[in-house]
ZADO-1210 file (C-alpha; in nm, 4 decimals, padded with zeros to 6 digits):
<atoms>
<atom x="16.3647" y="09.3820" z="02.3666" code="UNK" pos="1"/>
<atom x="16.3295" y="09.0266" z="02.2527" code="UNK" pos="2"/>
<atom x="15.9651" y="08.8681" z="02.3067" code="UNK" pos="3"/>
<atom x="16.1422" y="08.6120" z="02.5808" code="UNK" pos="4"/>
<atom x="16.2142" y="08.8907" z="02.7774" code="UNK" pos="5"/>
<atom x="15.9249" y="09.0419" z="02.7363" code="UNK" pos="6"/>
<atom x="15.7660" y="08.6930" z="02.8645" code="UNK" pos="7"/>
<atom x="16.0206" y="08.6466" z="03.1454" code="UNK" pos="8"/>
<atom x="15.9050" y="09.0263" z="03.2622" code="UNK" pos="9"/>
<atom x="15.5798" y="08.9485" z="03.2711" code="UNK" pos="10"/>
<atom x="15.5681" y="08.6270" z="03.4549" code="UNK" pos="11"/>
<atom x="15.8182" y="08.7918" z="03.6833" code="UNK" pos="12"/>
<atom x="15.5749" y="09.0992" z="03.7505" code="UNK" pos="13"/>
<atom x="15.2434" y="08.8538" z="03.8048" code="UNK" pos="14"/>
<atom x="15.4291" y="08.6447" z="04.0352" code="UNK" pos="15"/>
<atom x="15.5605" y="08.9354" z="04.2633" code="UNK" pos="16"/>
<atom x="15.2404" y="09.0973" z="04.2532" code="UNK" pos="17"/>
<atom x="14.9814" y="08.8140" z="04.3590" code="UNK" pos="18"/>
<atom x="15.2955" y="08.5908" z="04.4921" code="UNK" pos="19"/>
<atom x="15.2204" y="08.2677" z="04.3282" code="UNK" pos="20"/>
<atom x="15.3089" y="08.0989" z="04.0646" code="UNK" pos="21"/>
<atom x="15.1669" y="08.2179" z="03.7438" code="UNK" pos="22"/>
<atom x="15.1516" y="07.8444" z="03.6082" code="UNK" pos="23"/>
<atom x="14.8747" y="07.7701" z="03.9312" code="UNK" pos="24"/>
<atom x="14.5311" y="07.6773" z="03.8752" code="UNK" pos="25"/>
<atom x="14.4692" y="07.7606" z="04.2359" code="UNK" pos="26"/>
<atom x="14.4843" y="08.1141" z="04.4297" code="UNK" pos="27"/>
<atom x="14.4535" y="08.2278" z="04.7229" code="UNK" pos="28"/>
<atom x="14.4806" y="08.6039" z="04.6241" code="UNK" pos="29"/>
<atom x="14.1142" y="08.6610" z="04.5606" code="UNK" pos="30"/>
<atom x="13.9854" y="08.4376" z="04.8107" code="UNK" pos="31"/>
<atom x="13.7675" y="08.6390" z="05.0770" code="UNK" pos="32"/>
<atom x="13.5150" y="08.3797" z="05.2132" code="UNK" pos="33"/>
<atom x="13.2253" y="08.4879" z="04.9780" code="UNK" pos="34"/>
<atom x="12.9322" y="08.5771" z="05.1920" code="UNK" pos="35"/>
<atom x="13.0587" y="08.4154" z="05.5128" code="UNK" pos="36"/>
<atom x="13.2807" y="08.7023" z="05.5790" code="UNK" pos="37"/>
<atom x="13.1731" y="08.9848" z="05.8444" code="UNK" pos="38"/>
<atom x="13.0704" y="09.1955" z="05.5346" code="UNK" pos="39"/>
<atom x="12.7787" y="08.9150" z="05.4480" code="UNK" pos="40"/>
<atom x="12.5453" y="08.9473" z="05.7434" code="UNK" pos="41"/>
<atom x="12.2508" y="09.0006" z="05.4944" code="UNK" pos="42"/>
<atom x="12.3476" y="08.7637" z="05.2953" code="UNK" pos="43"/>
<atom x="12.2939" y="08.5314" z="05.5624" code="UNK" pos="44"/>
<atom x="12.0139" y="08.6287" z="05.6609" code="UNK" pos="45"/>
<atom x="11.8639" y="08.6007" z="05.2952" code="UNK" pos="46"/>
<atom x="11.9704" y="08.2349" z="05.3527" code="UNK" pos="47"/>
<atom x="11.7780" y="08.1730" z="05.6749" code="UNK" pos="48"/>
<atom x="11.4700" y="08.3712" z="05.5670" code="UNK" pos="49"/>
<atom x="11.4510" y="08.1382" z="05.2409" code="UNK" pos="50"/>
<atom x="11.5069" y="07.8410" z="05.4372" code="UNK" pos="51"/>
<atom x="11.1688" y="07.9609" z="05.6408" code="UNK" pos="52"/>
<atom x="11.0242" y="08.0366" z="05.2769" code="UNK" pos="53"/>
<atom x="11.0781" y="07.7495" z="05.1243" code="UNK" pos="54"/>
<atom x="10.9519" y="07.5005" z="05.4431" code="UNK" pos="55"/>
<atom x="10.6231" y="07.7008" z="05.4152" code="UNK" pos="56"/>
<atom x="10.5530" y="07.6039" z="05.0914" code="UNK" pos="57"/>
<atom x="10.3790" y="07.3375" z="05.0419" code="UNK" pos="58"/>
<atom x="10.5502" y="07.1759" z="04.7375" code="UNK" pos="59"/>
<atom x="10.9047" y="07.3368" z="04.8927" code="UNK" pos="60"/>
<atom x="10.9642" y="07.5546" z="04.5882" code="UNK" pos="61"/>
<atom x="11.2995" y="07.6535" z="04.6280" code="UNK" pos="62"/>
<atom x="11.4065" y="08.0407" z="04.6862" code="UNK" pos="63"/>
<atom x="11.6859" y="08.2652" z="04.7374" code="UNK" pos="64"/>
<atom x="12.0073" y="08.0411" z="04.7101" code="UNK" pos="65"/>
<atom x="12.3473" y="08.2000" z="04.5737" code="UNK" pos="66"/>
<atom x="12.4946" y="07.9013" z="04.5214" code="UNK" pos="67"/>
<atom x="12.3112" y="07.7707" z="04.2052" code="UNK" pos="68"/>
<atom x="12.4896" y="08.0981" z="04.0999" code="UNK" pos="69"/>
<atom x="12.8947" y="08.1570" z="03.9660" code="UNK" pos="70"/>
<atom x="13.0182" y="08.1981" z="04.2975" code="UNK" pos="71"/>
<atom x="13.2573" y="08.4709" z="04.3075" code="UNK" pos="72"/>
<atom x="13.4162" y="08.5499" z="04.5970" code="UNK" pos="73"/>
<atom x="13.6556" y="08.7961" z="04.4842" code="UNK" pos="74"/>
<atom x="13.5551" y="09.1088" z="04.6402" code="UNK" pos="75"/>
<atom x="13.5642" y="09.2326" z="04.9696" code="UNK" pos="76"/>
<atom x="13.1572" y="09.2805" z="05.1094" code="UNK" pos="77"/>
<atom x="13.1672" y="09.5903" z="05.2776" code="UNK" pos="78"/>
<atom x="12.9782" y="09.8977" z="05.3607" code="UNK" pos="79"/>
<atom x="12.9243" y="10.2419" z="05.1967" code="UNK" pos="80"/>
<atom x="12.8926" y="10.5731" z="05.3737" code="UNK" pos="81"/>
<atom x="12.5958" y="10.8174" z="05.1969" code="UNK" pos="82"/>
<atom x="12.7050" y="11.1368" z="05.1007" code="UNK" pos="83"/>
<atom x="12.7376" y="11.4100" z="05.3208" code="UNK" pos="84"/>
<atom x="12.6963" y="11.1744" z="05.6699" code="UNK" pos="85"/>
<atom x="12.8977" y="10.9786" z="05.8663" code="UNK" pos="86"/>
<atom x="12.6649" y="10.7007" z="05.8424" code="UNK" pos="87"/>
<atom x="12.7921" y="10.3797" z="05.7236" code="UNK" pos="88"/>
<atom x="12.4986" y="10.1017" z="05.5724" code="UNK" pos="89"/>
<atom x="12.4966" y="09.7338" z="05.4341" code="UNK" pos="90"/>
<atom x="12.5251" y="09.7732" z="05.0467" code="UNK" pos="91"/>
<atom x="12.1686" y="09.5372" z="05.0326" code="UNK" pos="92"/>
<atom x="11.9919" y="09.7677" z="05.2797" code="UNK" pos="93"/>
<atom x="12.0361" y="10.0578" z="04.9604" code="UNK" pos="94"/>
<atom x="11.8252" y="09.8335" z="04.7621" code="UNK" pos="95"/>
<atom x="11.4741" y="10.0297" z="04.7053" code="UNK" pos="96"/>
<atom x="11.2840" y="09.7043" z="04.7748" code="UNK" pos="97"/>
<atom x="11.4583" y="09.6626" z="05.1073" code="UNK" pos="98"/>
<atom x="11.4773" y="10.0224" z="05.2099" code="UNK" pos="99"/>
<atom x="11.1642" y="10.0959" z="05.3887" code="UNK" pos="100"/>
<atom x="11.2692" y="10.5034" z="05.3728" code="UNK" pos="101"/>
<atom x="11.3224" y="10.4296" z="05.0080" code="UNK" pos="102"/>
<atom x="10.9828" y="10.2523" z="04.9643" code="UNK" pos="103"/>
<atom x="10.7992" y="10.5852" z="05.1605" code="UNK" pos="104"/>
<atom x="11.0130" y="10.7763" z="04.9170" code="UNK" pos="105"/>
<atom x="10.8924" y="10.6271" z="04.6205" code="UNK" pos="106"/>
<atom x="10.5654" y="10.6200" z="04.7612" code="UNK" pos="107"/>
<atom x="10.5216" y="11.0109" z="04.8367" code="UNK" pos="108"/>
<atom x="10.6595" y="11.0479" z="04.4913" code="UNK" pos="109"/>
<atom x="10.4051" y="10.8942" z="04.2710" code="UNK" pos="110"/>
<atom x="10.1473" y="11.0330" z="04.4944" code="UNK" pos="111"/>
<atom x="10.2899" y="11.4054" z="04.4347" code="UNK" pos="112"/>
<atom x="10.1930" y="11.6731" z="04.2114" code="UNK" pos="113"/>
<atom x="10.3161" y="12.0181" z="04.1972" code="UNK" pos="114"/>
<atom x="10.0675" y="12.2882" z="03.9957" code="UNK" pos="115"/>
<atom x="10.1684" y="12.6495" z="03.9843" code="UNK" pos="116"/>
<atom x="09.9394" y="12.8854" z="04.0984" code="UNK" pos="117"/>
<atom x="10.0488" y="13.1964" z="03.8611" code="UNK" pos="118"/>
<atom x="09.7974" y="13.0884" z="03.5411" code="UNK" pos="119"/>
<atom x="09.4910" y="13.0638" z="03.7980" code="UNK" pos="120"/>
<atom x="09.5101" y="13.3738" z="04.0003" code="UNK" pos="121"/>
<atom x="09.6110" y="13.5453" z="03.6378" code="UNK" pos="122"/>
<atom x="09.2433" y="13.4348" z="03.4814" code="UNK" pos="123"/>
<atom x="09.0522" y="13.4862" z="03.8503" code="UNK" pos="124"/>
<atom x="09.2129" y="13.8526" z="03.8599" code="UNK" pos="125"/>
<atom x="09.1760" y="13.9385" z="03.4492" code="UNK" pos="126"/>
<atom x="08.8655" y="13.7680" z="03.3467" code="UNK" pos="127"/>
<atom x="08.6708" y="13.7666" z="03.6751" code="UNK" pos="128"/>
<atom x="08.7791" y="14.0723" z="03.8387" code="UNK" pos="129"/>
<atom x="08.8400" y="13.8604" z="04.1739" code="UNK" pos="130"/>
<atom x="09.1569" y="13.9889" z="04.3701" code="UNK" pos="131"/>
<atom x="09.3700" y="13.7253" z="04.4867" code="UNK" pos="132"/>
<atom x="09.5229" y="13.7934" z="04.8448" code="UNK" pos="133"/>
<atom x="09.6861" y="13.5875" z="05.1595" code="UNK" pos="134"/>
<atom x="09.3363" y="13.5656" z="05.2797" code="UNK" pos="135"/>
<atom x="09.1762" y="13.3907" z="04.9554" code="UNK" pos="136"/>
<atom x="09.4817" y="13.1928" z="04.9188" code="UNK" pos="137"/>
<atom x="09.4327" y="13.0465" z="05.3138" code="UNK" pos="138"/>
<atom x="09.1097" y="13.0108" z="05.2559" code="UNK" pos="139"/>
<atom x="09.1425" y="12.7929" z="04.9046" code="UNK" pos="140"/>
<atom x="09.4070" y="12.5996" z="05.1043" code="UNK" pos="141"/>
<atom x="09.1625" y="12.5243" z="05.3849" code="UNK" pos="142"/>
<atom x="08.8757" y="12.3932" z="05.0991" code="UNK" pos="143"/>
<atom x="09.1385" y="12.1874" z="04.9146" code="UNK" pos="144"/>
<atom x="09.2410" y="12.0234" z="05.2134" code="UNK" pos="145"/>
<atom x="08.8893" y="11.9155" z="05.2939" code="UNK" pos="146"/>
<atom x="08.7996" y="11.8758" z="04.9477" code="UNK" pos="147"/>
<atom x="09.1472" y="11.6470" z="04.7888" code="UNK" pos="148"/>
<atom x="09.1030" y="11.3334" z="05.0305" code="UNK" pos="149"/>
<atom x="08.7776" y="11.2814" z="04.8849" code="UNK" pos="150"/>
<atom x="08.5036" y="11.5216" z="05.0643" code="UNK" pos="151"/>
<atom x="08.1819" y="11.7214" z="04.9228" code="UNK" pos="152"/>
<atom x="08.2483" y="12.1214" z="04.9346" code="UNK" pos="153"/>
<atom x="07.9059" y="12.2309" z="04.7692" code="UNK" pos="154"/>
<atom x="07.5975" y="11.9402" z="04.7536" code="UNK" pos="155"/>
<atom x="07.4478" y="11.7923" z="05.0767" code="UNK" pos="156"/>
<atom x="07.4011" y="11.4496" z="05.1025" code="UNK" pos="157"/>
<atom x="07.7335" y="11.3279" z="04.8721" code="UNK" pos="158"/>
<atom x="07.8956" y="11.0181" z="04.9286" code="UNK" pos="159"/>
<atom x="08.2131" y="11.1114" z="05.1349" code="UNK" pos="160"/>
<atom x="08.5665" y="10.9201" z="05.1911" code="UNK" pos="161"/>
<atom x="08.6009" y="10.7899" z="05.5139" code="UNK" pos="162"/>
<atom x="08.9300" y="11.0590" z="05.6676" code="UNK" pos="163"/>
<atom x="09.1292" y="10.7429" z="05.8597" code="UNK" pos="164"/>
<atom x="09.1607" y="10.6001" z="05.4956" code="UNK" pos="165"/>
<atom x="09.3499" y="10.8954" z="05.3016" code="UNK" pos="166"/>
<atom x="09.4927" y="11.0585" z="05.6506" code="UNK" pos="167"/>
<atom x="09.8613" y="11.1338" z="05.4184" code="UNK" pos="168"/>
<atom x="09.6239" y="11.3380" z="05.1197" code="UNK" pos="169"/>
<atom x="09.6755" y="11.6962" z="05.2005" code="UNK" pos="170"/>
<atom x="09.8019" y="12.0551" z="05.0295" code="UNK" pos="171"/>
<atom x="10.0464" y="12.2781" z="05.1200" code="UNK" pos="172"/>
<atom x="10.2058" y="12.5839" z="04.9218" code="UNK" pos="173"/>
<atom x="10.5115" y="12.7229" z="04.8604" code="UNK" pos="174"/>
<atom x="10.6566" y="13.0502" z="04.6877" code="UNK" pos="175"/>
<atom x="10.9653" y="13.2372" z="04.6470" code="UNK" pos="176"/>
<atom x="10.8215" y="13.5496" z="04.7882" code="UNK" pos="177"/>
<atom x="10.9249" y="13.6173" z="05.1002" code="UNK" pos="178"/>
<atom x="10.6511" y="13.8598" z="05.2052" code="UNK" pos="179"/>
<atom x="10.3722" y="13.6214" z="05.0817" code="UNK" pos="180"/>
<atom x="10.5296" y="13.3265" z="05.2385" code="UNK" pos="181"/>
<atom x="10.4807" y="13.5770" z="05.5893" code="UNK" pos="182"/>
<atom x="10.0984" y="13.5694" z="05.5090" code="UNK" pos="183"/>
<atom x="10.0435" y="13.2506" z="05.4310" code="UNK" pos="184"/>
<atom x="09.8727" y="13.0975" z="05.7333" code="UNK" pos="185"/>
<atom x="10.1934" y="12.8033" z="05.8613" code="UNK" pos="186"/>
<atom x="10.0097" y="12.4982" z="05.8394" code="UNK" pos="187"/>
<atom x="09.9964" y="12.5224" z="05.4835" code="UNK" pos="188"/>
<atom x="10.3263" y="12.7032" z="05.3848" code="UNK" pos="189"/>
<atom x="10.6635" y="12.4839" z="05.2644" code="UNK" pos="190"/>
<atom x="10.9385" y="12.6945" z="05.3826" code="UNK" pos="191"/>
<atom x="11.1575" y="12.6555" z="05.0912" code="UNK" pos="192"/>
<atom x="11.4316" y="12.8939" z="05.3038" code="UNK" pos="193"/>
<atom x="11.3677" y="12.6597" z="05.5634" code="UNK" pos="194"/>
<atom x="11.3665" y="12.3313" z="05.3280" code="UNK" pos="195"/>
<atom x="11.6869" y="12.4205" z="05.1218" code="UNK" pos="196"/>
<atom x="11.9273" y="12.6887" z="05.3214" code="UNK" pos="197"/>
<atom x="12.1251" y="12.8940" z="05.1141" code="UNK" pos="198"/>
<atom x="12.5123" y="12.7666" z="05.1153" code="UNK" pos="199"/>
<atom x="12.4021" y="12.3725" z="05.1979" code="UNK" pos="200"/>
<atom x="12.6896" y="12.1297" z="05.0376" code="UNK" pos="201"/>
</atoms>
């Protein structure tokens, strides 16, 4: 097929798809009115708060303002539904920063660790003939709780942390037997059949 062709095709194909003419500087095509359409709401209100920011400043440093960016325009501002709900959310409100669940999230995270208990009953039961039952392990789980936020288990007298100031440090245990998990005294068990059902998708 000669290259004209070729060229008429084209030009032919572009201006049926976007229906204008492929010579225009102009479109209307990809035009969806940026962040002043429905989809924008945050967007807007990033505008007003930095408006507020910048008017209590004193020397009126300026803040959040998209358009001393490339405005674009082209893409439809709408919301996403998270897996496995029917609930539907602003794409900024998935940002970390502004996700107050997220922030908890993150939070609980870094304040997490998980230490298996296997090692330590293996050395209290082999090296210092100390059986390790339901009843120690309740027990242990009642001292660490007192003892993790900050508190004295043995001298008198220690300097103590105040309990309203670490009320979220606390233990709990979990374990994949089912007859130990029974034993465990509830407020410090994770029910991991509980936590993560069998056949969830």
């Amino acid at each position: 097929m000669p290259v004209q062709n070729l060229e008429h095709s084209f030009l032919k194909a572009m201006s049926d798809k976007f229906a204008e003419k492929p010579e225009s500087t102009k479109t209307k095509f990809y035009v969806y009115g940026g962040i002043e359409q429905k989809g924008g709401m945050r967007k807007r209100e990033f505008i007003e708060d930095a408006k507020k920011i910048v008017e209590s400043r004193v020397s009126g440093t300026p803040a959040y303002n998209p358009d001393v960016g490339m405005p674009q325009g082209q893409r439809f501002l709408m919301p996403y539904m998270m897996n496995h709900t029917d609930i539907m959310v602003n794409h900024d409100d998935l940002h970390w920063v502004n996700n107050a669940a997220m922030q908890q999230c993150h939070d609980d995270m870094r304040r997490t660790i998980i230490l298996g208990m296997d090692d330590a009953h293996a050395i209290l039961e082999t090296r210092l003939s100390k059986e390790v039952t339901p009843d120690t392990i309740n027990n242990y789980m009642e001292v660490i709780n007192h003892a993790l936020p900050g508190a004295a288990t043995i001298q008198e007298h220690m300097v103590e942390t105040k309990p309203a100031l670490v009320a979220d440090s606390y233990s709990k245990i979990f374990t994949g037997d089912d007859d130990l998990a029974d034993a465990i005294d509830r407020r410090f068990l994770l029910d991991i059949n509980k936590e993560f059902p069998a056949g969830w998708e």
